[in-house]
N, C-alpha and C positions, 0 to 999 in steps of 0.2 A: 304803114309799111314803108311808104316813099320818103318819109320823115326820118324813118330808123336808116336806110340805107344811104340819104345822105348825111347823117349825123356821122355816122361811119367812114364816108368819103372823108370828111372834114378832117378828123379824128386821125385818119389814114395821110392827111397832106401835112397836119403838123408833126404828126410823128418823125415824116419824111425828114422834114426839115429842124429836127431837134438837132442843136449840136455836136450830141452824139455823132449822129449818122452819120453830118455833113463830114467830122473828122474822120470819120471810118471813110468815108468815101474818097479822099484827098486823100488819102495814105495810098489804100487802093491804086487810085490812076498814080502816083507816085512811083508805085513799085511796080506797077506796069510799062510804064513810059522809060524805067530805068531797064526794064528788062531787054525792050523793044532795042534801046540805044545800046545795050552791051551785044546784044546779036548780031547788030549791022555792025557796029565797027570790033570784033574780036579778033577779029584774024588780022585786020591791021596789026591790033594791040600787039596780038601774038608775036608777029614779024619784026617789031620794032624789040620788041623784050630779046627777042629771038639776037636780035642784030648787035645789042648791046652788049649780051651775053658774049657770042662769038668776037667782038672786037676787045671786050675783056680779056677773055684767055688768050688772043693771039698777045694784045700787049703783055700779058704776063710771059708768056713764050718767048717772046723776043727780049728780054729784061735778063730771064735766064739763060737765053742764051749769050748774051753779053758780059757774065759774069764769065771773071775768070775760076777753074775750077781751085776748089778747096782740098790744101795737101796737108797730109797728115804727119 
C-alpha cells in the first residue's frame, strides 16, 4: 500500500511539472500580475486620458474660435 501511494506521489510531482501545466501556470500569474497593475494605476491612466481629452477639445475650441466666420 505504501508503495502504491508513493508511486502516486511521484506520478503526481511529474505531472506537476509537465510543460503543460508549467505554461498554464505562467500565463496564469501573467494575467494576474496584469490585473493587479491595471487596478493600482487606473485612475492615473484615467486622468491622464481624461486630460488629453479635455486639452484636445479646448484646442479645437480655440482654432474655431479664431476662424473667421463663413459668408454666404
Amino acid at each position: 500500500m505504501r508503495h502504491l501511494m508513493m508511486a502516486q506521489f511521484t506520478e503526481a510531482i511529474e505531472n506537476l511539472f509537465d510543460s503543460n501545466v508549467v505554461t498554464d501556470i505562467l500565463i496564469a500569474f501573467t494575467i494576474i500580475v496584469s490585473i493587479v497593475y491595471y487596478v493600482n494605476y487606473s485612475k492615473g491612466i484615467e486622468e491622464e486620458i481624461k486630460a488629453v481629452i479635455s486639452n484636445s477639445l479646448t484646442d479645437v475650441n480655440c482654432d474655431l474660435s479664431k476662424q473667421e466666420p463663413v459668408r454666404s
